[in-house]
C-alpha positions in Angstrom: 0.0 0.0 0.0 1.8 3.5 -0.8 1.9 6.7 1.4 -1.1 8.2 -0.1 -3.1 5.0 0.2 -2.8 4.7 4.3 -3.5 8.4 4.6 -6.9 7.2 2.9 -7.5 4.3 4.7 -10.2 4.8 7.4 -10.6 8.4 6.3 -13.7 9.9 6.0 -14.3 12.7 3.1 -16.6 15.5 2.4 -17.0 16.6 -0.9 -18.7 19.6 -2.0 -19.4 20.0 -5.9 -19.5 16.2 -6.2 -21.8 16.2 -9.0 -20.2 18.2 -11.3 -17.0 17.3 -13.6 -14.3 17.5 -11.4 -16.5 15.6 -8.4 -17.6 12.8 -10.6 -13.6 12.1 -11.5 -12.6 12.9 -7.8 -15.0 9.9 -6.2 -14.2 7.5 -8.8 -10.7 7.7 -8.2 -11.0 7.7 -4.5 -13.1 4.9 -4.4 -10.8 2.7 -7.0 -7.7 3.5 -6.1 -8.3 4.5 -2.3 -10.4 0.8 -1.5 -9.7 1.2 2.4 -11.5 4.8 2.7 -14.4 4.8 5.6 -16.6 6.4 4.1 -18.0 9.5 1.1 -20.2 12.2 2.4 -21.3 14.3 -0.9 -23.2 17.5 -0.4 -26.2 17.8 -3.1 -28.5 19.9 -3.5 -31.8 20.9 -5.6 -31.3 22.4 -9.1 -33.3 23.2 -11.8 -36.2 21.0 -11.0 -34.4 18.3 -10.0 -34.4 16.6 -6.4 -31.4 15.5 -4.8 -31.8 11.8 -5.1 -32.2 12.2 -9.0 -28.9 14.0 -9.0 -27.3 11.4 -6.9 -28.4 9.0 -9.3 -27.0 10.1 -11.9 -23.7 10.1 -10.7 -24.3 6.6 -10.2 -26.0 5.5 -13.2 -22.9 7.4 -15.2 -20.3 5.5 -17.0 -17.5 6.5 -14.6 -19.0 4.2 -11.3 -0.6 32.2 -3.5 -3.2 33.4 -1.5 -5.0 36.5 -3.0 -6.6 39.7 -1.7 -10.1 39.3 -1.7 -12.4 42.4 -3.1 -14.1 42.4 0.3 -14.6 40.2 3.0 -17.7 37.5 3.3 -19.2 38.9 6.2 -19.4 42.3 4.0 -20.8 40.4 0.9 -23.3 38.6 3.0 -24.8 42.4 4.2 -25.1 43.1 0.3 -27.2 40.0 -0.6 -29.2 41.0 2.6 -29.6 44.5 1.7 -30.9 43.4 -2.2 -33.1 41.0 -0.6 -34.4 43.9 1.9 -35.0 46.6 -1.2 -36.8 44.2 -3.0 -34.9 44.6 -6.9 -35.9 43.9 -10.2 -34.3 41.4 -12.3 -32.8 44.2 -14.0 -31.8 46.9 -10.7 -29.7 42.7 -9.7 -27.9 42.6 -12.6 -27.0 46.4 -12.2 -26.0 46.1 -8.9 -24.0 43.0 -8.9 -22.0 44.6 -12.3 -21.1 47.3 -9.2 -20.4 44.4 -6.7 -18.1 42.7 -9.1 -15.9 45.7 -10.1 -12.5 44.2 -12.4 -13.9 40.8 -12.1 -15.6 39.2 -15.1 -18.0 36.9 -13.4 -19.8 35.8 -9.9 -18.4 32.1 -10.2 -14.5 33.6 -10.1 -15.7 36.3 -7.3 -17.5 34.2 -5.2 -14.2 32.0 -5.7 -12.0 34.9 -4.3 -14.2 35.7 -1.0 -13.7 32.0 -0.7 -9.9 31.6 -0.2 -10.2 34.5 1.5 -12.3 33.5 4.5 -9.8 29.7 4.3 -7.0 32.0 4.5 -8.1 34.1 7.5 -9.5 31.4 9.6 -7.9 28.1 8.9 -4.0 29.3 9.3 -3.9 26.8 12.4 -5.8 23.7 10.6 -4.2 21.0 7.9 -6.3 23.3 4.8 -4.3 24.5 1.3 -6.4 26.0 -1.5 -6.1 23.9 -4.4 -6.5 25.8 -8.2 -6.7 24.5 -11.6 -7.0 25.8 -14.9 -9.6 24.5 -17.7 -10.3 20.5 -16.9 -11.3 19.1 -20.1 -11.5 15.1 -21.1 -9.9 12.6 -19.5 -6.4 11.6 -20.6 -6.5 7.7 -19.3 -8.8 7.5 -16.3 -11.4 6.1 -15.7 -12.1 6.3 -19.6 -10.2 7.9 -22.5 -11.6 10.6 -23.5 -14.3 10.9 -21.0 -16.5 13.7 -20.6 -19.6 14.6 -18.3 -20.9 17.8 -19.2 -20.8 19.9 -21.8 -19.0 22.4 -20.5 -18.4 26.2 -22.4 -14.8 25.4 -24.1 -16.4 22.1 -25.4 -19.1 23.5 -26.8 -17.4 25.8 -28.2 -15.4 23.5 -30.0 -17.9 21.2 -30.9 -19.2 24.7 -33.0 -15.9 25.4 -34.3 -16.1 21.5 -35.7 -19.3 21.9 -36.6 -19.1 24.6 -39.0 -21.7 26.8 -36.7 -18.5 29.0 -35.0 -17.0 31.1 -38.0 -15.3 33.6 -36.1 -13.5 33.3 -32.2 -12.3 36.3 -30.1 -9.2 34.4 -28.7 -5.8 36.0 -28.4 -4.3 33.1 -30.7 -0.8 33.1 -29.4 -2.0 32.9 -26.0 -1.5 29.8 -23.6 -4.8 27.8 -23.7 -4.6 26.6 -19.8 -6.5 23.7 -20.1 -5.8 20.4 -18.2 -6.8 16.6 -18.5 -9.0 15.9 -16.1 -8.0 13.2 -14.6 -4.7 14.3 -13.8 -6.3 17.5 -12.1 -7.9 14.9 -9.4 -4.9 12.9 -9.2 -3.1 16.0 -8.3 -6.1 17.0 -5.6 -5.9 13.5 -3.7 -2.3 14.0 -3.4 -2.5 17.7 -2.4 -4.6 16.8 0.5 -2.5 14.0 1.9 0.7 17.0 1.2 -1.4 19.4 3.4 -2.1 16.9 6.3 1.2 16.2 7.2 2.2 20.4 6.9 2.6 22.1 10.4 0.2 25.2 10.7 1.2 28.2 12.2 -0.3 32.0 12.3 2.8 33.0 10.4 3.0 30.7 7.6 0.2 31.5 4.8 -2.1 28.7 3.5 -0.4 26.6 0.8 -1.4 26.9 -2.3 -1.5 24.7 -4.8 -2.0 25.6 -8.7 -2.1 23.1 -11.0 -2.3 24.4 -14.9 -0.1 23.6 -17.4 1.8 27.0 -17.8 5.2 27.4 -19.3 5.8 23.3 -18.2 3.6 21.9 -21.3 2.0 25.0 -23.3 -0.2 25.1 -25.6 -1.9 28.1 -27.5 -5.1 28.9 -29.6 -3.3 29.0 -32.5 -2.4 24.9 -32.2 -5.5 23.7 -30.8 -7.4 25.5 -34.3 -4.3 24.4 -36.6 -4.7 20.7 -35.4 -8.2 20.3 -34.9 -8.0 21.4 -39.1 -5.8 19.0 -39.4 -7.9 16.7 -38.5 -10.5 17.4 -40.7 -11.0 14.6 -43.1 -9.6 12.2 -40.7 -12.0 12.9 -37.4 -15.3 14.5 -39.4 -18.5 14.9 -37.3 -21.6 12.7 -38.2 -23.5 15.7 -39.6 -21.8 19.1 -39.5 -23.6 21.9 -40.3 -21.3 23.4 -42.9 -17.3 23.3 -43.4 -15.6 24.0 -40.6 -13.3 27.2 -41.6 -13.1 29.7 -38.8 -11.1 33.5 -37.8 -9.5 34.1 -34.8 -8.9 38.0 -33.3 -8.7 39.5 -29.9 -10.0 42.7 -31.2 -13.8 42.8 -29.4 -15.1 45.4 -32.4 -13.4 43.4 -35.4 -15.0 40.2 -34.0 -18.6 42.2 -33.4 -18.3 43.0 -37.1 -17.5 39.7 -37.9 -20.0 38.1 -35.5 -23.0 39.7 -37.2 -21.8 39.2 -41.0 -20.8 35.6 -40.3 -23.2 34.8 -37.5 -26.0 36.8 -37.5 -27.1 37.3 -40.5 -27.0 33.5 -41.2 -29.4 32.6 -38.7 -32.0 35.2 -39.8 -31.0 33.3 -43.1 -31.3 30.0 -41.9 -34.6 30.0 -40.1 -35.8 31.7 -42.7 -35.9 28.8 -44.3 -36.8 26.7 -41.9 -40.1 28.4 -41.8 -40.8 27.8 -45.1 -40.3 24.6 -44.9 -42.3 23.8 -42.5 -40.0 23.1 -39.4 -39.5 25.1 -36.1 -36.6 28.3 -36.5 -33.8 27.6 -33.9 -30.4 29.6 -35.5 -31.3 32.8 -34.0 -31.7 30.8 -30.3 -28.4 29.3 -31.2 -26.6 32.9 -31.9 -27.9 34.1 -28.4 -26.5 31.6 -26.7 -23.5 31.7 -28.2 -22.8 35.3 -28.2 -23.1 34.9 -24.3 -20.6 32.1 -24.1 -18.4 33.9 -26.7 -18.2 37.5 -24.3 -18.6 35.2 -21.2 -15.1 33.4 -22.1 -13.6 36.3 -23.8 -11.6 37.5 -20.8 -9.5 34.1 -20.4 -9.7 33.6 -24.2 -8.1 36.8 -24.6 -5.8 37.4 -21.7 -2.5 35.7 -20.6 -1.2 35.0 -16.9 2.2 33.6 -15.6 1.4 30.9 -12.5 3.3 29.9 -9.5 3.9 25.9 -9.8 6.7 25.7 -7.3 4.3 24.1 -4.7 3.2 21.4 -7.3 6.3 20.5 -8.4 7.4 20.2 -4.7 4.5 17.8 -4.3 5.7 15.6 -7.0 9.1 15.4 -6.2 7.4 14.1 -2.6 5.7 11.2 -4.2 7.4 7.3 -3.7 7.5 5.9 -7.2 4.2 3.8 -6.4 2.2 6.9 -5.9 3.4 8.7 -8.9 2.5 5.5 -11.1 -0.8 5.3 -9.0 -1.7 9.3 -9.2 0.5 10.6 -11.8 -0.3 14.3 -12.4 3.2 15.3 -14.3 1.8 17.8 -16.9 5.1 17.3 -19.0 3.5 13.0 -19.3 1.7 13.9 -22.6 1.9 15.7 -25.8 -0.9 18.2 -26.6 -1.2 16.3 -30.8 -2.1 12.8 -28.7 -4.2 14.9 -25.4 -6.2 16.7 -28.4 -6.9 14.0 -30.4 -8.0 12.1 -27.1 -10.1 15.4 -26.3 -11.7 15.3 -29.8 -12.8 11.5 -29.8 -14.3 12.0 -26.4 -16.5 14.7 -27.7 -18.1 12.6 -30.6 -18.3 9.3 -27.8 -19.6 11.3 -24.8 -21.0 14.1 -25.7 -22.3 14.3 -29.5 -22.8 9.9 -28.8 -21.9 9.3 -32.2 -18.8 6.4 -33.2 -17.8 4.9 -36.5 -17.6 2.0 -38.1 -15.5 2.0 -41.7 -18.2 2.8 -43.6 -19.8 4.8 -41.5 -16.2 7.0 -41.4 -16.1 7.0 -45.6 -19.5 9.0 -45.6 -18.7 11.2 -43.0 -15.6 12.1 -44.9 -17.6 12.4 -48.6 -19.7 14.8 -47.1 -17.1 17.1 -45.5 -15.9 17.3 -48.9 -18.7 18.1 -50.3 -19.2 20.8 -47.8 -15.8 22.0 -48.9 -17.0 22.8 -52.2 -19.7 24.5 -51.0 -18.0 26.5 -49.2 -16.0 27.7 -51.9 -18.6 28.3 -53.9 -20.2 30.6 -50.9 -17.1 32.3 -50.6 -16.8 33.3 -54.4 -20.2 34.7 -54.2 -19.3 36.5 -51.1 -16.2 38.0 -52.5 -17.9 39.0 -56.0 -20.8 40.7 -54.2 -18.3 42.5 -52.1 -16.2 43.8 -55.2 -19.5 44.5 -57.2 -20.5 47.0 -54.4 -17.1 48.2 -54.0 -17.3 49.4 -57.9 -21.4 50.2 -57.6 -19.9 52.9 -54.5 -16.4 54.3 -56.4 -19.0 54.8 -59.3 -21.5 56.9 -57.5 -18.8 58.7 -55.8 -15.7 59.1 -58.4 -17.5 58.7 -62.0 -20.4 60.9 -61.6 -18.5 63.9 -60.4 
């Protein structure tokens, strides 16, 4: 049994978030590679309609089986919820008022994260606690599948567009580092992080340890690769049923892409359901641009921003396991190449998310119709172009000839 093992044995854990991505991953490793640990307390709770004991089941029934100021303390926030409770708000006075609330930060999720570590760094100095941080988790390199995926989280859908020929236009910083991680090796990394912490000594001096695990300047990767690969992979990997050739721009400038968003975007959904109408079936483009547009501005301040990590406590960690641990709960971000993790990413998509797999045949006419789509889109593009130059010449006519 190795080091990490007997700290598990007999242990009893409380997990919070256990139905989500990371959870899921977390309790199916504990459970298979920790067999001696007491017992699993998961908090759930009620969400979207759903009762507890549904959400537990699915978890089930699934095929798995350094520390920051915060912006203000938690006893302060808590006054602010009570105070918008007390006045009453609209739905629209709530949305002004936590913009306010939030200042520099881009979302609640990240926020709320920050008054977290706060209130673990103030009062838990004296207790065996570290903060653990991770960038994007996306499939699963090995465990407990290849590939596998829960949810379809907002960087997988957004590929799943880019591949889908929906997404013709990203606002990413290109030659930015992706920070994404398997996740897999993101719990592997947790479990050990919490067996690190318990043997630490606490004091009042010594800050709460934190651990970040991303994959930084150890294994980068950028924008740039991710969209040059995934191309590559065109006629190789197709989707079943793509919705046109997958061809897409990246820029980090927020008014070229809100040009290029309505030209390439917009005005193809009013298109598309157009004709959908006519033919008799239900519009759903326009409900499709929404969305995205959402998830697009939502994500543009990672997509389009860089930042430099402190992995000095992770690498220590490492360095800490026996041999047998590292085998057991390897989380060395330099153990894989980004062409063989992508690939992995890309096949989990179409297995666990999209539920599509094929067989030779099945392959031939996937790759016969993303051919065909290529042509199309050529075609498309000509017209594009010779509109653009005819009303080019239509406006230096009005303009230079009639003078």
């Amino acid at each position: 049994m190795t080091e990490i093992q007997q700290f598990y044995t007999d242990q009893s854990i409380f997990i919070t978030g256990g139905t989500g991505f990371v959870g899921k991953i977390l309790i199916e490793k504990l459970l298979r590679s920790c067999p001696r640990i007491k017992t699993v307390y998961i908090l759930v709770r009620e969400k979207k309609g759903k009762q507890f004991r549904d959400r537990l089941k699915e978890i089930t029934n699934s095929q798995v089986k350094k520390v920051y100021p915060a912006p203000l303390s938690h006893e302060k926030l808590t006054e602010l919820v009570g105070t918008m409770d007390e006045l009453n708000m609209s739905r629209k006075e709530e949305l002004k008022f936590t913009k306010l609330v939030l200042g520099k930060f881009p979302n609640t999720y990240c926020f709320t994260k920050s008054i977290a570590e706060e209130v673990v760094s103030k009062s838990a100095k004296e207790l065996p606690v570290s903060i653990y941080r991770f960038s994007i988790a996306v499939a699963a390199l090995k465990e407990p599948l290849e590939g596998w995926l829960d949810v379809s989280q907002g960087i997988t859908q957004a590929l799943i567009g880019i591949c889908s020929g929906l997404i013709r236009v990203m606002y990413v910083k290109g030659s930015a580092n992706m920070e994404i991680v398997p996740i897999d090796l993101v719990c592997n990394c947790l479990i050990a992080s919490a067996w690190d912490s318990s043997s630490c000594k606490k004091n009042e001096e010594k800050s709460v340890q934190v651990y970040n695990y991303v994959s930084g300047r150890d294994n980068p990767t950028t924008w740039n690769y991710m969209r040059s690969y995934l191309y590559s992979q065109r006629y190789i990997h197709p989707l079943n049923n793509p919705y046109y050739y997958p061809d897409s721009i990246m820029t980090d400038s927020l008014y070229l892409f809100l040009i290029l968003h309505y030209i390439l975007h917009f005005i193809p959904a009013i298109l598309g359901d157009a004709v959908l109408r006519i033919i008799g079936r239900k519009p759903l483009l326009q409900k499709i641009f929404k969305k995205g547009s959402k998830l697009v501005l939502a994500i543009g301040f990672y997509s389009c921003g860089e930042w430099v990590f402190d992995t000095d406590n992770v690498k220590s960690l490492w360095k800490k396991l026996s041999e047998n641990d590292k085998k057991l709960f390897n989380f060395d971000i330099t153990s894989f190449t980004w062409d063989i993790m992508i690939r992995i990413y890309g096949e989990g998509g179409r297995k666990f998310i999209l539920k599509t797999e094929f067989d030779e045949e099945g392959l031939k006419n996937a790759i016969r119709r993303m051919r065909r789509l290529y042509y199309v889109h050529q075609i498309v593009r000509g017209t594009f172009y010779a509109i653009v130059l005819w009303l080019v010449w239509k406006i230096y006519n009005i303009l230079f000839l009639r003078l």
